[in-house]
N, C-alpha and C positions, 0 to 999 in steps of 0.2 A: 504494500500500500504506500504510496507515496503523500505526502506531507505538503500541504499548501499552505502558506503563509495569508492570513487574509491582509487585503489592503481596502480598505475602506471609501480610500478616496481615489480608489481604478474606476469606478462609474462613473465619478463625477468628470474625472481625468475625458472618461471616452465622451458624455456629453458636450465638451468643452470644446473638442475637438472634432466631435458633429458639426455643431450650431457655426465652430471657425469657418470650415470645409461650407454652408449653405452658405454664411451672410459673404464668403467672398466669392461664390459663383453668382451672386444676387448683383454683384457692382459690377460698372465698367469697367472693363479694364484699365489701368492706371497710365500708359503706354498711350492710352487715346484721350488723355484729359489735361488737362492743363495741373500743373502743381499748387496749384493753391486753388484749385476747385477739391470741397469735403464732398466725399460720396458718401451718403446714407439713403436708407432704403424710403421706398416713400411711405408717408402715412398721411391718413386725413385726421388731423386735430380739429378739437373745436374750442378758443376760446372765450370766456368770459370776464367780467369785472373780478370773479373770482379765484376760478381755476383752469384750467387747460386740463381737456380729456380727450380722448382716443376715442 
């Protein structure tokens, strides 16, 4: 029988490393933009006097 060490934070490790792997197939390629253009993905916000929500 062999022995496995648990690690705790391998899941969280590989989600991190999912969500990296989506949000950069999500952008342009950086190659085709200007350097001081920020790529983020798009959302529709809605503000108020109060708050800002999704």
């Amino acid at each position: 029988m062999v022995l496995v060490r648990l690690n705790p934070w391998q899941e969280f490790n590989a989600i991190q490393r999912q969500l990296n792997r989506l949000l950069d197939e999500s952008f342009v390629p950086a190659k085709e933009l200007d350097r001081s253009f920020i790529r983020v993905p798009a959302a529709e916000l809605q503000e108020t006097s109060d708050t800002v929500s999704i």
